[in-house]
C-alpha positions in Angstrom: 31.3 53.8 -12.7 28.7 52.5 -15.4 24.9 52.9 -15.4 23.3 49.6 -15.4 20.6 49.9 -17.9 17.4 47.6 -16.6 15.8 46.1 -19.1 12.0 46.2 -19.0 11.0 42.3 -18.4 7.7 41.5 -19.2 5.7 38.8 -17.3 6.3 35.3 -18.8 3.7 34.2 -21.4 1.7 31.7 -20.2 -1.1 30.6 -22.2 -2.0 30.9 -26.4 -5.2 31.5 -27.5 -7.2 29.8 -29.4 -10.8 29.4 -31.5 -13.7 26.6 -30.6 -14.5 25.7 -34.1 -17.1 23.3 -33.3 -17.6 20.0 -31.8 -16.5 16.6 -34.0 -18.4 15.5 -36.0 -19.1 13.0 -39.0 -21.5 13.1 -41.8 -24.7 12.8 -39.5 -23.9 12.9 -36.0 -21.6 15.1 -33.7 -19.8 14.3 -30.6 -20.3 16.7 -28.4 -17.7 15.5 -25.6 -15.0 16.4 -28.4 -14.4 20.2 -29.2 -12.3 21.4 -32.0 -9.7 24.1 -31.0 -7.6 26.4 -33.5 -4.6 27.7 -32.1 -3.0 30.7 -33.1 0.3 30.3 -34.9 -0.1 27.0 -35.1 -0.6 26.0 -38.8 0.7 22.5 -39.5 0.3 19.0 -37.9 3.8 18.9 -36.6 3.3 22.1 -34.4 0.4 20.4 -32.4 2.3 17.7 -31.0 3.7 20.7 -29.0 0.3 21.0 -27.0 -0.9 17.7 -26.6 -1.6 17.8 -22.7 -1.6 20.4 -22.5 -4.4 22.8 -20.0 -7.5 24.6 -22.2 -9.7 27.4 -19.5 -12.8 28.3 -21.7 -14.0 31.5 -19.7 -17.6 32.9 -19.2 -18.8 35.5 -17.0 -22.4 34.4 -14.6 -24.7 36.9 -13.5 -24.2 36.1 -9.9 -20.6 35.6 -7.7 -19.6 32.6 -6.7 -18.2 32.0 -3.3 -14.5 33.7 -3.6 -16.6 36.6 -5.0 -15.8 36.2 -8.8 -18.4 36.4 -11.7 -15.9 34.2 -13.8 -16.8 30.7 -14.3 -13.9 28.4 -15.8 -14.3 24.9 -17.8 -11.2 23.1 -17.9 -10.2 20.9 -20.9 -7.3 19.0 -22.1 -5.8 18.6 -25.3 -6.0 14.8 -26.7 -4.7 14.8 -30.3 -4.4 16.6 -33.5 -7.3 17.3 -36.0 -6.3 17.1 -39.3 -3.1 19.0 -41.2 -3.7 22.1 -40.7 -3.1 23.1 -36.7 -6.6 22.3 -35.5 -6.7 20.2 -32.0 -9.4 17.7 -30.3 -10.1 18.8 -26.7 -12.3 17.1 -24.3 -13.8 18.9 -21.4 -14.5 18.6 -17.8 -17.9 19.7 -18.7 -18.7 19.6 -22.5 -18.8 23.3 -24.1 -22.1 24.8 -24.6 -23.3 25.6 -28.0 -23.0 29.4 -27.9 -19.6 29.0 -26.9 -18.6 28.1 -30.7 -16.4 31.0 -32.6 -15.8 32.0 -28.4 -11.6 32.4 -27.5 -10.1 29.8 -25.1 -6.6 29.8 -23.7 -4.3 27.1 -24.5 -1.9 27.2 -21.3 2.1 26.0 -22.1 1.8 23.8 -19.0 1.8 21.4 -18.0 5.7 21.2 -20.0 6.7 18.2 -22.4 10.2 19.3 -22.7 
């Protein structure tokens, strides 16, 4: 008789983080309805076509709890389409992201899957 050896499994991954950069913008104007997201690992144009539609949770903490009894508040946001060469994203949110949220972490989730 052998000794089965187990493994140690560690929970599946499933989200990325990420950097708000800022909100689009041209010369004189911004559009604040369109965030810019940098994702980590993610360093060329041809490695964000993996997470377009893909789920973005920006999370905050309230002074008060909600309902269910959580201090976290959630704004979901979706990926629309690469920014540039260099791995940056344009995201659109439920509700647009609030100022001080810019240089805050956001999680890119891997679902819902392309493949």
């Amino acid at each position: 008789m052998t000794k089965e050896t187990k493994e140690k499994s560690r929970p599946p991954r499933l989200y990325v983080n990420g950097a708000i950069l800022g909100y689009q913008r041209g010369l004189r104007t911004q559009n604040n309805s369109t965030s810019l997201i940098k994702i980590k690992g993610v360093d060329s144009k041809d490695e964000t076509q993996f997470y377009v539609g893909k789920r973005i949770a920006y999370i905050t903490k309230g002074s008060s709890a909600d309902r269910n009894g959580s201090k976290f508040r959630v704004n979901w946001g979706k990926v629309c389409r690469a920014h540039g060469g260099n791995g940056v994203v344009r995201c659109r949110f439920h509700r647009n992201l609030p100022p001080q949220s810019i240089g805050g972490k956001v999680r890119v989730m891997l679902y819902p899957s392309n493949v």
